[in-house]
N, C-alpha and C positions, 0 to 999 in steps of 0.2 A: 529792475530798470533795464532799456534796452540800452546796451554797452555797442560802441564801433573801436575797435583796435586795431593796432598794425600788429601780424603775426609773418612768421615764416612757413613757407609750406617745402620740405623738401623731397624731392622725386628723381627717379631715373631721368634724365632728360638728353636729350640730342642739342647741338648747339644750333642756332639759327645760320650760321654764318654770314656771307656775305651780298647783297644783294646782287642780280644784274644790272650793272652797269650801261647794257646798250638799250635804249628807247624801245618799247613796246611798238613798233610801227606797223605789222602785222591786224589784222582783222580779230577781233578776241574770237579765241578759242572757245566757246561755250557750247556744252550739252544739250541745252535745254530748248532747242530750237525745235517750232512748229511745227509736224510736216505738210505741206500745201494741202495736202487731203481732206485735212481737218477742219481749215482754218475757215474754212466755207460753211462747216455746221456750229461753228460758235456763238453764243449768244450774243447779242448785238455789244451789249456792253463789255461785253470781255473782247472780243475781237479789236475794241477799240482799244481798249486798255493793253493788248499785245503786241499793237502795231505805236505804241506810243512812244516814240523815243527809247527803244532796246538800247540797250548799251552796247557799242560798236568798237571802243578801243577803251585798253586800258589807263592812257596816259589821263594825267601826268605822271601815273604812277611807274616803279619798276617793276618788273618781275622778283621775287623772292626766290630764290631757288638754290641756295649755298649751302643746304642744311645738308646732315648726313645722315647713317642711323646708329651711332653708335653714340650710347646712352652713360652718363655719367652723374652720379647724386648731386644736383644742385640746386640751390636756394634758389627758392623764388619770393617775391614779395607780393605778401597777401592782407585784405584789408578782412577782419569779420564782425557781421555786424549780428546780435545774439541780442534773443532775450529768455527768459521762463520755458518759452516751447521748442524756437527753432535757431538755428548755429547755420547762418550763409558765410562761405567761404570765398571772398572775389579777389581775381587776379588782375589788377588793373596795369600792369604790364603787357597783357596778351588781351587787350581789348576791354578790357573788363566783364572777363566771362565769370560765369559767377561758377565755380568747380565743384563745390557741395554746398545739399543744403540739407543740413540733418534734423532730425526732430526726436527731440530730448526727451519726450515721457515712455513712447516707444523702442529708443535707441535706432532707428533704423534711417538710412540714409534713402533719401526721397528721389535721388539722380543716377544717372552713370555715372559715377566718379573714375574718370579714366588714372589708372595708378603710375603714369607715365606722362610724359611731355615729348611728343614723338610727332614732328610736323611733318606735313604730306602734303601732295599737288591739289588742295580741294578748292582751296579760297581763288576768289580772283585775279587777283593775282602770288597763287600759288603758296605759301605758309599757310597751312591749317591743322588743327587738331580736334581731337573729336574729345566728348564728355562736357557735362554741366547744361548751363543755358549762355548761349551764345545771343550777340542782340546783331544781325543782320539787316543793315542798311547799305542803301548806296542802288544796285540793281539787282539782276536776278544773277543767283550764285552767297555762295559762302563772304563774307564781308573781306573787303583789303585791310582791314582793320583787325584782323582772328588773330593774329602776332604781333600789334603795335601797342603803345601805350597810349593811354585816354589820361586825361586829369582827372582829379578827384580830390573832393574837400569834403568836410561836414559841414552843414546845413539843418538850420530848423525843421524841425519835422510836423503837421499839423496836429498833433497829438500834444504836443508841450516837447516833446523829448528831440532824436537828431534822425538823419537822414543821411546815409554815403550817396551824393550826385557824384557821378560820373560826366563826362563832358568831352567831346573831339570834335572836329572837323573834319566831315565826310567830303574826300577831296573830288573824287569820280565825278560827285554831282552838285559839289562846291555847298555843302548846308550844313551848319552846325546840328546837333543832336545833345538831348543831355536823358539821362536815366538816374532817377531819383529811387533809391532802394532803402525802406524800412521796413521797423514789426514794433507794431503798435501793443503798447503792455499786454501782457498776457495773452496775444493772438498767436493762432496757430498757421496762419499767413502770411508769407513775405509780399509785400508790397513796392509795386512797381509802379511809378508815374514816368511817362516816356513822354518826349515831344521833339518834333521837328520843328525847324522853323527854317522860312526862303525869307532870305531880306534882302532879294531882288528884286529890281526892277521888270521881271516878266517872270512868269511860271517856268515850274523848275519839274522835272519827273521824278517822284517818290516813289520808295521802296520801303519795306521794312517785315521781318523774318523773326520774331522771338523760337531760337529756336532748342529744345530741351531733350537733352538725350536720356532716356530709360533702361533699364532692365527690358531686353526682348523676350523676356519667358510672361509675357504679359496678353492680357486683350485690351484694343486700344477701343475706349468709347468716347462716341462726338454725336451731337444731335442732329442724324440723318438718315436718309433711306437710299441716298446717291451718292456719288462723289468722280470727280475728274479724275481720270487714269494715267499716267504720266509713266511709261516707262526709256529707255535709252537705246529702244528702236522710233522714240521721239514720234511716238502718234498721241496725243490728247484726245481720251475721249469719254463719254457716258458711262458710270458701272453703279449697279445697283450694289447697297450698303446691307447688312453688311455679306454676303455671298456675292461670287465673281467667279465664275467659268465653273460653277457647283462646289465651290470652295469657300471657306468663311475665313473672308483677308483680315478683318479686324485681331483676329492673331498670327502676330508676323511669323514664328517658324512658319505657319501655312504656305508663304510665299519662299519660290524656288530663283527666284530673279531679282534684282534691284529694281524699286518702282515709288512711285510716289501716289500718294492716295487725297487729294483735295474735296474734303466733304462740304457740299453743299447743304449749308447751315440756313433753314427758314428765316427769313425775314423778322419773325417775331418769334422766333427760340433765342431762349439765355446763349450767349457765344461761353465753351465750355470743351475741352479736352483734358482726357482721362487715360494714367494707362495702369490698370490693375492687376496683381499676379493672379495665383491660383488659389489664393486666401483670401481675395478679394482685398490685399493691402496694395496702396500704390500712391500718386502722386495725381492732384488736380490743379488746371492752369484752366485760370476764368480771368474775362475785362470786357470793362465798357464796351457798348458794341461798335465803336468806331474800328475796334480788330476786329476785322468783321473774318479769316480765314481760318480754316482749321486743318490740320494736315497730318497723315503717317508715313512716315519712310522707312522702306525694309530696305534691309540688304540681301534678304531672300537668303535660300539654304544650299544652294549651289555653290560651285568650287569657287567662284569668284567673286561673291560675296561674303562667304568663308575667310579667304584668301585676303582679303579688305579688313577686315575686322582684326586680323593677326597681324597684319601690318601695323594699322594703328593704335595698336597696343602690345602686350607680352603674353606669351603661350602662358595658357589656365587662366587667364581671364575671360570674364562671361560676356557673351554676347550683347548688342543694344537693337536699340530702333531709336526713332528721333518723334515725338510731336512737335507739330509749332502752333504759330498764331501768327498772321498777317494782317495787312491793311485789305487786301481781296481775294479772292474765292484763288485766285494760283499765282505759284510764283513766276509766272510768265508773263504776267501783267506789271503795269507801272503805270502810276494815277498821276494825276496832272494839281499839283500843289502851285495855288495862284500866287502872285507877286505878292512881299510884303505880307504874308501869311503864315501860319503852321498848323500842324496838327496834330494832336494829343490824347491821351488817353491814361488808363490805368488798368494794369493785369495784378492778379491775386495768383501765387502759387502756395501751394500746403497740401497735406494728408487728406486721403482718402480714402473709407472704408464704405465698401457699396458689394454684395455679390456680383461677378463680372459674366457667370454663363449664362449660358439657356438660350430662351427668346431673345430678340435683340430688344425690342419693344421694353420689354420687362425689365431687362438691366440698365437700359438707357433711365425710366423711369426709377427703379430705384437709385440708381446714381446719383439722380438728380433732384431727389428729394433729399439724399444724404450729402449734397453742396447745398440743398439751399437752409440745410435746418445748421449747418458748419457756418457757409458763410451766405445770406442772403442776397440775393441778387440786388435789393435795395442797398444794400450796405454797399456793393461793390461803388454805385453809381455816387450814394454820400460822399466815400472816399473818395473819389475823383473830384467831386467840386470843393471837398475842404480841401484837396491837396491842391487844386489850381494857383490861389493866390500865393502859396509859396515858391512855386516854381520858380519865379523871378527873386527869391530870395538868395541875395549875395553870401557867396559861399564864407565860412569860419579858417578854419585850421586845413589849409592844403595836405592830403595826406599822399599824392603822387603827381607826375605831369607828363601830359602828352607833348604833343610835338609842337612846332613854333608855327604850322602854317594859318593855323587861326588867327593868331598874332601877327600875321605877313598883310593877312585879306583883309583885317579888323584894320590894319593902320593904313590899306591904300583905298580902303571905300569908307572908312570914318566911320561904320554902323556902332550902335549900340544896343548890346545883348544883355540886359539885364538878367543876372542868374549864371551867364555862363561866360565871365570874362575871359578874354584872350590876350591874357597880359603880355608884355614886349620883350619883360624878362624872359620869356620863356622861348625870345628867337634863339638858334643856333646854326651851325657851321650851314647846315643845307640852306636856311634860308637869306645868308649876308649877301651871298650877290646878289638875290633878288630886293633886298633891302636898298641896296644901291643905283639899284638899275630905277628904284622909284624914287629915291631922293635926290640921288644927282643925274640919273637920265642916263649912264652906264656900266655898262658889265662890267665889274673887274678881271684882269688875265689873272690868272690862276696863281696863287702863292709858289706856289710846287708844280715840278711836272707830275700830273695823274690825269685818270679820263677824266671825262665832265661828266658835271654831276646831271641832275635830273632836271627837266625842262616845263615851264610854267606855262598851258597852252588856254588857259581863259582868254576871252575876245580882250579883255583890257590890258592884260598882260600881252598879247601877239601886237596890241595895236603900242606898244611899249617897244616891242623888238623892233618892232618896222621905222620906230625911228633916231633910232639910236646907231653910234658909230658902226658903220658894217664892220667891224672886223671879221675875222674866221670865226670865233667862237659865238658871236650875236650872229650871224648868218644859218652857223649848224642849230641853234636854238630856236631862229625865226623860221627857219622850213622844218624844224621840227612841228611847233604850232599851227603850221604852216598845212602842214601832213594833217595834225589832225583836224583842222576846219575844213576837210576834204577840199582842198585848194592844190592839188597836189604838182600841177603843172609851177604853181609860184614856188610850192618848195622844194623843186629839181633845182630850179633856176638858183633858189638860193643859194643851197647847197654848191652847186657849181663855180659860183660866184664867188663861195668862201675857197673852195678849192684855187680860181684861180689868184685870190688874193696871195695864198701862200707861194705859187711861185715854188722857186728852187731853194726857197729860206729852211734851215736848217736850228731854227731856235727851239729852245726845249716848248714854247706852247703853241710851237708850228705843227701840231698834229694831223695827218690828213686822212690817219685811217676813219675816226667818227664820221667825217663828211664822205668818205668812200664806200662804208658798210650803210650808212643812211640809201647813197645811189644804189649800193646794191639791190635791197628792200626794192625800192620803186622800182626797177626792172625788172624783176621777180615779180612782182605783182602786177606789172605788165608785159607781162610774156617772152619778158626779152630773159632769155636764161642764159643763155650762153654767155651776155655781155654781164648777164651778173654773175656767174662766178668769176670774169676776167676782175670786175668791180672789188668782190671778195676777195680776189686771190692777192690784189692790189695793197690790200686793205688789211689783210694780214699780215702782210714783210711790212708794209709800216708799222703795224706795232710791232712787235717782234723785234725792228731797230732800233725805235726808241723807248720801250719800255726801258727800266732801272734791270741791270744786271745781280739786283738780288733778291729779284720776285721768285726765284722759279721755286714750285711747291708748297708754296704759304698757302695753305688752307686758314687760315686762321679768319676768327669773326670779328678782330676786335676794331676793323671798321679803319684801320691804317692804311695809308699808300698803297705798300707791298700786298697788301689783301686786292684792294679795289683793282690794281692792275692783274691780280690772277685771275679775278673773278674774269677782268673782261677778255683777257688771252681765251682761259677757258671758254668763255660763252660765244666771241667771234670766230675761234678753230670751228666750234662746231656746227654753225649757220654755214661757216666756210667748206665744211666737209661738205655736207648735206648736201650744199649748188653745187659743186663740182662732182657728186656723188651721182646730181640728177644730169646731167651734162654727157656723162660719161668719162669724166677726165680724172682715172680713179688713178694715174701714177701721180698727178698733180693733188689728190688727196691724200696719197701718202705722205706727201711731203710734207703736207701741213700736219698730221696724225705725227711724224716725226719732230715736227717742233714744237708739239706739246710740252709742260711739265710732266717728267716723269709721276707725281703726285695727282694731276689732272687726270693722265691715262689711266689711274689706279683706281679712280670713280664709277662706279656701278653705270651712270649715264653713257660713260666715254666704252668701258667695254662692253657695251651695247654699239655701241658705234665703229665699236673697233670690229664686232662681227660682222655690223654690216659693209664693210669696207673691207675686210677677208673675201663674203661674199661676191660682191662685187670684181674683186680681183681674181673669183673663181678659183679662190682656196679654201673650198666648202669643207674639208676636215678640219680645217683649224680654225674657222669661223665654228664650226662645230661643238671643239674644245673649248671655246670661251664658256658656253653652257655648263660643262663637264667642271669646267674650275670654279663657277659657282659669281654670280654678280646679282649686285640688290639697286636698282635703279630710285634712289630713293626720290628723287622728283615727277616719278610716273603720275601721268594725270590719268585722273577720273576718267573710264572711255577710252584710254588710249590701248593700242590693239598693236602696236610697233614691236613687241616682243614675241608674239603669237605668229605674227605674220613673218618676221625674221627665221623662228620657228620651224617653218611649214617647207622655208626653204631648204632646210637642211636635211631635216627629218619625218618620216611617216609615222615615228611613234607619237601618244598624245602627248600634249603638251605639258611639260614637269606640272605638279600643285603647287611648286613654290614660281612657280610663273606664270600662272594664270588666273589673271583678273577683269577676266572678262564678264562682263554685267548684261549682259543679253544670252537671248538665245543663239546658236545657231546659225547662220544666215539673217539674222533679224535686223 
């Protein structure tokens, strides 16, 4: 019979730490952007689907960025749901990635089982880790949900037997999600029923990324003869399947650069990715054709996709590649899910044994005969309709729980989700002011002096701020919201407004630095620089006076006062550097680099900053030396080129291998 348990999984792992504290207000950071070149040769429907609501800012969310790399054996909790053939491993902590999925008559594991728990700057907003099958929603990028927990209970399965649902609230684009995972007696297929739902009142933008890391000593098969080229000189464009510049990409060592490969899958071909070793054994992911994409991501054989792969993991572990499966042909796109609607489907993953060389034609076709003689492409489509009317099956026995903001939305719009409750038990500390602010109509001041916490910016929630007591703290929340309804002249004014509330008052939750580093931002991002590092520099000595005199050095993640105020010391110094870096005001940068925590300066990030600020003060040997003594930036993003270019300043020789993560070519 097929069994769902709670186990323990234990691993090397890095801690999460502590989130950033200061509001995302910034334009998101993202890769994956068009270049104008292109966007004039795209098919009609995709061009629409590209320009459709991209996602522009990350709020409400924070940044995650407090992790480090220094790894320690720790538990993690795991749910597995097993039967006769296959053993899935899921961590419904960390999003509910599914980490292994083995298959028992074989003995061979079907995924990249990354051996480590080692987060990196990939997700959205920044905690991600590589290995398993990841369920990406929300927009384009790695989900903000790669580090968080989802709920999860058992559930009736349509077979007679049980189901582990998963379930969270995707906050970016405000839609609940649930993932329905079984293995029907005796199948050699894990089974996956997914569904969105918008239970608004107007259409909402949909995403979604199933996305599955492999063994890269593989060839990846998918049914086509083309596919959209996607690399991080950001051109999209036409390449024939599977040869590319006299090269055969469908096996990833072939590629020398980080790239994305979006196959355009016929309209009436089974939707189907495969990725096979050299023995023709390997792992197939097939569904309904409402997933209608199909994708391979290499990290290429070059130093800095090399260099990537080591990071997120441990020396002598084997290299990956990633397949997915999407809603459309690229993840550049985002589809228009109408009011009061959703959308659903089911994927099949399991073994597969197919020869992978030769002809493309020919292993495409054997493959495909040896999925449908495995699992029938009818079968796929019965599965999806018997599993329909379960989905709204009310879940059994809670086996984890995600966060309370489900619980927040569920009780200020009254909806009803059958399947996927958001029960009220499940608010917590993040969400009671906002609980307040909706039943009695305001904020509460803070228990304790600490920063504020994170800021609620849907239309019903800002139209909540704007009428509520202006104090300081409803004022930095409503021009936060404010900020992002691109209203940006109303939330200067706010902000302002809280500033002049406070006055020369010196009470612990008269804080002025939040409403000061908020003006900074808007300065900054209107040209006015100079007055934003005066804003910053402002905005630093306030905290710095009133922070608690016994933060200083607390790395710690256990999500206490003394944590939340180093996080935000640390994260304000170094926006603070930065403008006064770009200003030219580098004795007034030292000052602030001086009132660091010693434990802060000690961070891979910070002595990256401390060289540029040597630099800067045209102490280029000892800007130099920071290199020589060795620093690991463990929140380097995807793309970023800050360490190369730091680099170039210093020195003519090539850039170390333990610091170059560069994912293009050249000038590209």
């Amino acid at each position: 019979m097929t069994t769902i348990r709670r186990e323990v999984l234990t691993l090397p792992a890095a801690p999460l730490g502590t989130d950033n504290p200061l509001p995302p207000l910034r334009p998101l950071d993202e890769a994956h952007r068009i270049d104008d070149r292109d966007r004039a040769r795209l098919p009609r429907d995709m061009a629409r689907q590209v320009d459709y609501e991209p996602l522009r800012s990350l709020l409400p969310l924070q940044v995650r960025d407090g992790y480090g790399r220094v790894r320690r054996p720790r538990e993690l909790d795991a749910l597995v749901i097993e039967n006769d053939r296959l053993r899935a491993t899921v961590l419904p902590a960390l999003g509910g990635r599914v980490a292994s999925l083995h298959h028992k008559p074989t003995d061979r594991e079907l995924l990249y089982a990354n051996p480590v728990f080692q987060p990196a700057n990939f997700a959205l907003n920044g905690a991600w880790f590589s290995g398993g099958i990841e369920w990406n929603i929300g927009a384009t990028g790695h989900t903000t949900l790669s580090c968080s927990p989802v709920h999860a209970a058992r559930v009736p399965a349509p077979d007679g037997g049980e189901m582990l649902r998963l379930w969270e609230w995707e906050r970016l684009r405000d839609l609940p999600f649930q993932v329905d995972l079984w293995l029907p007696e005796g199948s050699d297929f894990l089974y996956v029923g997914a569904r969105i739902r918008n239970p608004h009142e107007r259409p909402a933008p949909t995403y979604w990324w199933s996305n599955i890391a492999v063994p890269d000593q593989c060839r990846v098969l998918a049914p086509a003869d083309e596919a959209w080229h996607f690399g991080y000189e950001r051109r999209l464009r036409s390449v024939p399947v599977p040869e590319h510049d006299g090269v055969d990409r469908t096996y990833p060592p072939n590629s020398t650069y980080a790239a994305d490969y979006f196959y355009e899958v016929p309209e009436d071909r089974r939707r189907w990715i495969a990725a096979l070793d050299e023995h023709g054994h390997g792992l197939v992911q097939t569904s309904t054709d409402v997933l209608r994409g199909r994708k391979l991501f290499v990290w290429g054989t070059g130093p800095g996709g090399r260099r990537w792969q080591e990071w997120l993991t441990e020396p002598g572990t084997g290299g990956y590649c990633e397949i997915q499966a999407g809603l459309v042909r690229t993840q550049l796109e985002h589809v228009k899910l109408e009011a009061e609607s959703e959308v659903s489907w089911l994927e099949a993953y399991g073994p597969l044994d197919a020869p992978p060389g030769g002809d493309w034609h020919t292993a495409l076709r054997g493959a495909e005969e040896r999925l449908e003689a495995a699992l029938p492409r009818a079968d796929v489509d019965a599965a999806y309709e018997a599993w329909r009317p379960y989905a709204d099956g009310e879940p059994g026995e809670r086996l984890a729980t995600g966060s309370g903001w489900g619980a927040l939305e569920v009780l200020r719009a009254g909806w009803k989700l059958p399947g996927t409750p958001f029960d009220e038990v499940t608010l917590g500390v993040e969400q009671h002011p906002w609980l307040q602010l909706l039943r009695a109509g305001a904020l509460p001041e803070p228990e304790r002096h600490e920063p504020p916490g994170g800021t609620l910016v849907a239309r019903p929630w800002r139209d909540m701020l704007e009428t509520t007591a202006a104090t300081p703290l409803a004022e930095y929340h409503l021009g936060v919201a404010q900020w992002h309804g691109d209203d940006r002249a109303q939330a200067v004014r706010s902000w302002e407004r809280g500033l002049m509330s406070l006055g020369d008052s010196r009470a612990p939750a008269a804080d002025r630095w939040p409403l000061l580093r908020c003006l900074a931002v808007a300065d900054q991002e209107g040209g006015h620089h100079e007055r934003a590092a005066d804003q910053y520099a402002q905005a630093f000595d306030d905290l710095c006076v009133r922070r608690p005199e016994d933060t200083g050095g607390n790395e710690g993640g256990d999500g206490d006062g003394a944590a939340r105020w180093t996080a935000a010391a640390a994260a304000l110094g170094r926006e603070t550097i930065g403008a006064l870096l770009a200003v030219g005001r580098t004795a007034d940068a030292r000052a602030v680099w001086e009132r660091l925590d010693p434990g802060t300066r000690a961070r891979g990030r910070f002595r990256l900053t401390e060289g540029e600020l040597l630099a800067a003060e045209g102490r280029e040997q000892e800007a130099r030396a920071v290199f020589d003594e060795g620093f690991e930036v463990a929140d380097l993003r995807e793309g970023d080129e800050s360490i190369g270019l730091l680099w170039a300043r210093l020195d003519d020789a090539p850039l170390p291998a333990r610091h170059d993560f560069r994912m293009r070519p050249a000038g590209g």
